[in-house]
Backbone atoms as SQL, in Angstrom:
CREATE TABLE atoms (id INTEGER PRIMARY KEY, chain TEXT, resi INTEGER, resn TEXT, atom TEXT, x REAL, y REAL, z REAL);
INSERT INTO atoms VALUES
  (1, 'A', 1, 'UNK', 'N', 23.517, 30.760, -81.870),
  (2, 'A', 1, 'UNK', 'CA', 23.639, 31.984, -81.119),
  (3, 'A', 1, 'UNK', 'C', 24.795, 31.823, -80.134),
  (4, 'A', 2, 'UNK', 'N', 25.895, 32.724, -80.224),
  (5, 'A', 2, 'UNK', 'CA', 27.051, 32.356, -79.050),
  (6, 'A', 2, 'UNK', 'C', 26.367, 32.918, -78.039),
  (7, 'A', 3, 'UNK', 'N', 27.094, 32.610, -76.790),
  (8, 'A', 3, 'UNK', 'CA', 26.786, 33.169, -75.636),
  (9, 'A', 3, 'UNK', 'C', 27.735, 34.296, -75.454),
  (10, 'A', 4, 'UNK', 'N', 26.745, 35.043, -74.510),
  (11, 'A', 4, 'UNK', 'CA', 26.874, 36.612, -74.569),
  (12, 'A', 4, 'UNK', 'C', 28.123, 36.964, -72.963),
  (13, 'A', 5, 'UNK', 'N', 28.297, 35.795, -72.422),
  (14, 'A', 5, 'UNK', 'CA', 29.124, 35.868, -71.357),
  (15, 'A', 5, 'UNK', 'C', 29.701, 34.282, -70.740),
  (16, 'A', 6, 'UNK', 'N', 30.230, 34.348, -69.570),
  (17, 'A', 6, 'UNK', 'CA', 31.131, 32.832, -69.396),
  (18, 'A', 6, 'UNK', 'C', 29.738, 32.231, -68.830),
  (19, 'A', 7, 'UNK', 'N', 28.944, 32.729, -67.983),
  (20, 'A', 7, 'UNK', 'CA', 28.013, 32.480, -66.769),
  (21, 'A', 7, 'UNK', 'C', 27.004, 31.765, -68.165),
  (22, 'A', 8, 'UNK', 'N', 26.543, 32.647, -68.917),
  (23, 'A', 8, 'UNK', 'CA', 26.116, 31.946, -69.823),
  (24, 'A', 8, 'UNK', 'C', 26.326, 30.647, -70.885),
  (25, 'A', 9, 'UNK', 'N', 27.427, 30.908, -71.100),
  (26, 'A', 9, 'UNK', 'CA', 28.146, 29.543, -71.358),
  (27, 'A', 9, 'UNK', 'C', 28.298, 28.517, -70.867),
  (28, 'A', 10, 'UNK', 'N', 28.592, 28.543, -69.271),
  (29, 'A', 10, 'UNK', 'CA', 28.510, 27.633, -68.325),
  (30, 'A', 10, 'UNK', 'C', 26.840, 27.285, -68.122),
  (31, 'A', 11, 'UNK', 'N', 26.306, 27.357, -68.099),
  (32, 'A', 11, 'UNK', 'CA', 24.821, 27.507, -68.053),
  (33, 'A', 11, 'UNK', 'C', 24.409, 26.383, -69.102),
  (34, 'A', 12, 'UNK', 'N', 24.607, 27.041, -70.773),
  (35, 'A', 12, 'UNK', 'CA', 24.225, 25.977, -71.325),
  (36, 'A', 12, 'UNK', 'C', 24.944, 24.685, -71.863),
  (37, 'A', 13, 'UNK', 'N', 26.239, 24.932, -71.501),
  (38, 'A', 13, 'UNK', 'CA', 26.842, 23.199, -71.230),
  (39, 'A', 13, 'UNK', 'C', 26.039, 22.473, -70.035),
  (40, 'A', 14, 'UNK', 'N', 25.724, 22.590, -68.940),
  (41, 'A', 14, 'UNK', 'CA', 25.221, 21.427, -68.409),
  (42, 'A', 14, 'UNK', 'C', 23.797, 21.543, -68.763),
  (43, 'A', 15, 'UNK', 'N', 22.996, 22.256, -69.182),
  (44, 'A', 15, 'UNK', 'CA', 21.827, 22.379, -69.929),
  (45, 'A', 15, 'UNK', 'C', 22.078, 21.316, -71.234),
  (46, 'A', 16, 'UNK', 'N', 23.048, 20.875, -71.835),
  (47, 'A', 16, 'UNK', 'CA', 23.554, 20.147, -73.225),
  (48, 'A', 16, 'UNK', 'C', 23.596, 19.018, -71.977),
  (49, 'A', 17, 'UNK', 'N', 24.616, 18.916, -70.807),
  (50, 'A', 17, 'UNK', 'CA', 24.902, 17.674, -70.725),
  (51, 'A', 17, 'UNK', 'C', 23.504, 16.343, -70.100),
  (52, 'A', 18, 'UNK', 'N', 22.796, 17.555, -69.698),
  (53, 'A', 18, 'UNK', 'CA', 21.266, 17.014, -69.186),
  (54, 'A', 18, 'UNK', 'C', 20.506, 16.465, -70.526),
  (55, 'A', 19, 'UNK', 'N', 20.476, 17.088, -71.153),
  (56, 'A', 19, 'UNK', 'CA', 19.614, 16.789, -72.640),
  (57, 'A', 19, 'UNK', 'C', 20.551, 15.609, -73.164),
  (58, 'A', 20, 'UNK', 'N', 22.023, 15.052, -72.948),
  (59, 'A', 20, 'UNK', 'CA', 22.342, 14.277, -74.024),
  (60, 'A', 20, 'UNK', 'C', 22.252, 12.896, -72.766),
  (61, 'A', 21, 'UNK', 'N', 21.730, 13.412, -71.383),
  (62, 'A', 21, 'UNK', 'CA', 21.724, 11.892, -70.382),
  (63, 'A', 21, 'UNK', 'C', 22.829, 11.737, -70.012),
  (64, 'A', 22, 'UNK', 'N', 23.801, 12.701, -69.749),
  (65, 'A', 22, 'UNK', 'CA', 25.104, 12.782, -69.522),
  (66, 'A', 22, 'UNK', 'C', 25.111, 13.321, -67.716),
  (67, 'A', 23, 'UNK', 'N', 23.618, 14.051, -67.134),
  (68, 'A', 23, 'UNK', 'CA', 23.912, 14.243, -65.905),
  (69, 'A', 23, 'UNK', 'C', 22.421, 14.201, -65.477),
  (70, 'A', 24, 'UNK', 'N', 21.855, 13.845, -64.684),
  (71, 'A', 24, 'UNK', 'CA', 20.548, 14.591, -64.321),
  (72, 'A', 24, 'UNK', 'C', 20.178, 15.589, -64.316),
  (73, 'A', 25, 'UNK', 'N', 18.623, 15.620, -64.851),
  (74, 'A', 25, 'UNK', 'CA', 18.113, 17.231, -65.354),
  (75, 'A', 25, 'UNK', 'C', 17.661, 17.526, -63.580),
  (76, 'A', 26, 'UNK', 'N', 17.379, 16.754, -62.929),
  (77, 'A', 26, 'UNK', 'CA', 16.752, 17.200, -61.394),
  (78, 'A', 26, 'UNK', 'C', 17.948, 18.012, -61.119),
  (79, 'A', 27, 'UNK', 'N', 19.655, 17.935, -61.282),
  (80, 'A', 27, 'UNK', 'CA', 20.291, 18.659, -60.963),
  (81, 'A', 27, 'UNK', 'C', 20.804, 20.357, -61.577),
  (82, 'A', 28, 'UNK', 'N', 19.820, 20.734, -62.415),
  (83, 'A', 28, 'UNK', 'CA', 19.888, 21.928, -63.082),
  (84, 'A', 28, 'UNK', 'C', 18.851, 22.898, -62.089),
  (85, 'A', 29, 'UNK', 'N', 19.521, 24.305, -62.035),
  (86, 'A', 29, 'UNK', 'CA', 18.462, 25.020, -61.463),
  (87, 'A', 29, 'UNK', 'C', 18.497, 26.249, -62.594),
  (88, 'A', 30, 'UNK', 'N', 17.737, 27.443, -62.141),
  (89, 'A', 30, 'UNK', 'CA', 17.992, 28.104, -62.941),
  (90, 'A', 30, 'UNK', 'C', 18.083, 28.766, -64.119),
  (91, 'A', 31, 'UNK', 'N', 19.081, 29.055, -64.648),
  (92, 'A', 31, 'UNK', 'CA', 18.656, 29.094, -66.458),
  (93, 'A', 31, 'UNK', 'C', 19.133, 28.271, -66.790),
  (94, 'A', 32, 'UNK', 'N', 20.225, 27.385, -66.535),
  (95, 'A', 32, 'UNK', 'CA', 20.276, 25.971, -66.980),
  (96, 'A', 32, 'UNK', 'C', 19.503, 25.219, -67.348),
  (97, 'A', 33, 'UNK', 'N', 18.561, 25.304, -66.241),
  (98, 'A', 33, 'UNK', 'CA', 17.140, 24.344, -66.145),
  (99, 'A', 33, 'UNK', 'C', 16.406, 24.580, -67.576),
  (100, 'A', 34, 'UNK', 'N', 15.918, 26.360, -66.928),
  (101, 'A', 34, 'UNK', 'CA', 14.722, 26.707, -68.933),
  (102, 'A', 34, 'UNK', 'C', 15.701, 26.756, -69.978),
  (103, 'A', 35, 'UNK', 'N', 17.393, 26.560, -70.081),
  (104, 'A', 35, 'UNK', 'CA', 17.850, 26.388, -71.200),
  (105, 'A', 35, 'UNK', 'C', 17.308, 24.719, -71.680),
  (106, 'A', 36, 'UNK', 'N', 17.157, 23.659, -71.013),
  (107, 'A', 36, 'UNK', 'CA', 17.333, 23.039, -70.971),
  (108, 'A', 36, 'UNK', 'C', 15.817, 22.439, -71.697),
  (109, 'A', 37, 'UNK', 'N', 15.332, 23.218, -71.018),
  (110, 'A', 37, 'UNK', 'CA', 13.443, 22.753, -71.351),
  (111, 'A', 37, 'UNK', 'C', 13.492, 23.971, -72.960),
  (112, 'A', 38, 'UNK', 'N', 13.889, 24.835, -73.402),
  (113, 'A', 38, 'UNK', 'CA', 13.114, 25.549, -74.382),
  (114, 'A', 38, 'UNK', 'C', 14.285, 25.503, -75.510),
  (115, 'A', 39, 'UNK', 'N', 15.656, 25.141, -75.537),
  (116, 'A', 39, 'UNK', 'CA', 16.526, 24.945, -76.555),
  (117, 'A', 39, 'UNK', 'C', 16.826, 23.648, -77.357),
  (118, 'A', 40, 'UNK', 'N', 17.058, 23.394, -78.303),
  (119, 'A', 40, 'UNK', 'CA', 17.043, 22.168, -79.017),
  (120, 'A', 40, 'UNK', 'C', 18.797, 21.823, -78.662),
  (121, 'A', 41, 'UNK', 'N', 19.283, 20.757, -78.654),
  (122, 'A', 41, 'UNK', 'CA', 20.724, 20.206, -78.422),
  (123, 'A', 41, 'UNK', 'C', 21.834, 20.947, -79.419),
  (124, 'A', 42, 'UNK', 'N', 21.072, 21.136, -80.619),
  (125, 'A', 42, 'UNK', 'CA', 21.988, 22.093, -81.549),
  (126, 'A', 42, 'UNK', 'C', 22.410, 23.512, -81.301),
  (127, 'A', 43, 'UNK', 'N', 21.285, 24.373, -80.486),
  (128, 'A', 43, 'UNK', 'CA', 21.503, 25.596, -80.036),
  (129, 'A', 43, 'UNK', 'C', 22.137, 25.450, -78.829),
  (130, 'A', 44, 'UNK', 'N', 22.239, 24.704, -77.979),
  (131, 'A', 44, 'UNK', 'CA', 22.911, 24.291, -77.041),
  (132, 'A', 44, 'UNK', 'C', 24.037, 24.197, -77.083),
  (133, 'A', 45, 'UNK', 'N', 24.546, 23.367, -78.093),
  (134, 'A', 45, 'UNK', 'CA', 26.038, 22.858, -78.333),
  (135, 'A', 45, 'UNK', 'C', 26.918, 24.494, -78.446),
  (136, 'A', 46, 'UNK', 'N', 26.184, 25.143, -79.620),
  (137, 'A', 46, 'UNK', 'CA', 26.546, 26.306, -79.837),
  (138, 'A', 46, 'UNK', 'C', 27.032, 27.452, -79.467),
  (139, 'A', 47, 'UNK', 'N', 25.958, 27.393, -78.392),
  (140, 'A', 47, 'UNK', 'CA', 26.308, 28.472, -76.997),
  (141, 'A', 47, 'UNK', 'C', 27.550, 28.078, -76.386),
  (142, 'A', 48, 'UNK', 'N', 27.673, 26.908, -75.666),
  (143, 'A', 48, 'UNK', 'CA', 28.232, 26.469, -75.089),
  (144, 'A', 48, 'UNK', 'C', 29.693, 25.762, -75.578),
  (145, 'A', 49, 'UNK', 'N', 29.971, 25.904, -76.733),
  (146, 'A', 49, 'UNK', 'CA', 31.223, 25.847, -77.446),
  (147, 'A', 49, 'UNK', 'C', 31.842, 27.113, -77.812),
  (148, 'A', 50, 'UNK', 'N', 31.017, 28.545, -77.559),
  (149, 'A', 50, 'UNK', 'CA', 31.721, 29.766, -77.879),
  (150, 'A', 50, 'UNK', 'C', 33.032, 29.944, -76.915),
  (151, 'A', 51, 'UNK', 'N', 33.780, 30.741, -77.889),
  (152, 'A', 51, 'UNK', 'CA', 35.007, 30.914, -76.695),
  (153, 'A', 51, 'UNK', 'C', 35.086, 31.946, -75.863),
  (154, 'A', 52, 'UNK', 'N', 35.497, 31.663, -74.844),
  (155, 'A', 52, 'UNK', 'CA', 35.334, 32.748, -73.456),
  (156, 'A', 52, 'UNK', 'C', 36.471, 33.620, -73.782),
  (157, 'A', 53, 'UNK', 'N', 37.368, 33.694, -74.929),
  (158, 'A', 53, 'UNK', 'CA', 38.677, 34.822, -74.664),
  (159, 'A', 53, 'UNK', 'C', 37.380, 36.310, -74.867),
  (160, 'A', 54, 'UNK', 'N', 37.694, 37.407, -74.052),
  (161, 'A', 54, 'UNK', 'CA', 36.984, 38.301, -73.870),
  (162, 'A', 54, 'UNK', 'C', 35.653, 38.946, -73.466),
  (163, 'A', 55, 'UNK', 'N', 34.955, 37.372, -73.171),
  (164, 'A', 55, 'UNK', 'CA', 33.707, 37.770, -72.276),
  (165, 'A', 55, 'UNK', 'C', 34.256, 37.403, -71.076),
  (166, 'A', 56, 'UNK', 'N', 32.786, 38.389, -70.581),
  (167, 'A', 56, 'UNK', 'CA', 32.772, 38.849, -69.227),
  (168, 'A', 56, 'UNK', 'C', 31.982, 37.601, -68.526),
  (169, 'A', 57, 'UNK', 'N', 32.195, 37.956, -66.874),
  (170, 'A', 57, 'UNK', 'CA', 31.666, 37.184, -66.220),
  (171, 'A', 57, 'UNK', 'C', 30.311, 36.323, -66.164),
  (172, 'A', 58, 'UNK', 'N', 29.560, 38.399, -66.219),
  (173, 'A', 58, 'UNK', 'CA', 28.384, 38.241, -65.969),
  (174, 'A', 58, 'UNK', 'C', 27.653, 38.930, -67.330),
  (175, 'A', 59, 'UNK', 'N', 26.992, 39.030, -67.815),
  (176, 'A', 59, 'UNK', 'CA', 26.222, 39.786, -69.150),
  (177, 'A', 59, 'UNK', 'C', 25.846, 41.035, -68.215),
  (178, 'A', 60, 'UNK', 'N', 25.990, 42.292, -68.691),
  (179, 'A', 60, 'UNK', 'CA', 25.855, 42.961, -68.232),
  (180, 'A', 60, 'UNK', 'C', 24.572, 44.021, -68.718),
  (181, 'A', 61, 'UNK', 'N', 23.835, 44.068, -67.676),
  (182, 'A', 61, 'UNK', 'CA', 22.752, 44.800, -68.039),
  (183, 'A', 61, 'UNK', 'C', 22.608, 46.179, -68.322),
  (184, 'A', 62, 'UNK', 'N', 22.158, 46.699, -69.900),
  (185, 'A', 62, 'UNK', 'CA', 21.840, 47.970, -70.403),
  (186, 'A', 62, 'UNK', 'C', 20.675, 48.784, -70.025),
  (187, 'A', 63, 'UNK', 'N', 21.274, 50.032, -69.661),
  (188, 'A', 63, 'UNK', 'CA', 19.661, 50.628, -69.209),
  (189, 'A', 63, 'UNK', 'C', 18.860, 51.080, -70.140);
């Protein structure tokens, strides 16, 4: 699943780098954190390797 914005992207790279023992998980808050607890390292990688040319900051919410 790519990620739907940068914030999101950024999110689940250190969510990946916690899961591979690359940073402490005590230092995730956030959605980092439940990316971190409910995604497997493969969906992780995924997100977090999409490319940012044309997303937005923030995902923007539909009414």
């Amino acid at each position: 699943m790519p990620a739907k914005s940068k914030a999101q992207q950024q999110a689940a790279g250190a969510a990946l780098s916690a899961k591979e023992g690359k940073t402490s998980k005590s230092k995730l808050r956030g959605a980092s954190k439940q990316m971190a607890q409910s995604m497997s390292q493969s969906e992780l990688r995924k997100m977090a390797s999409t490319s940012r040319k044309g997303k937005s900051e923030h995902k923007h919410k539909s009414s």
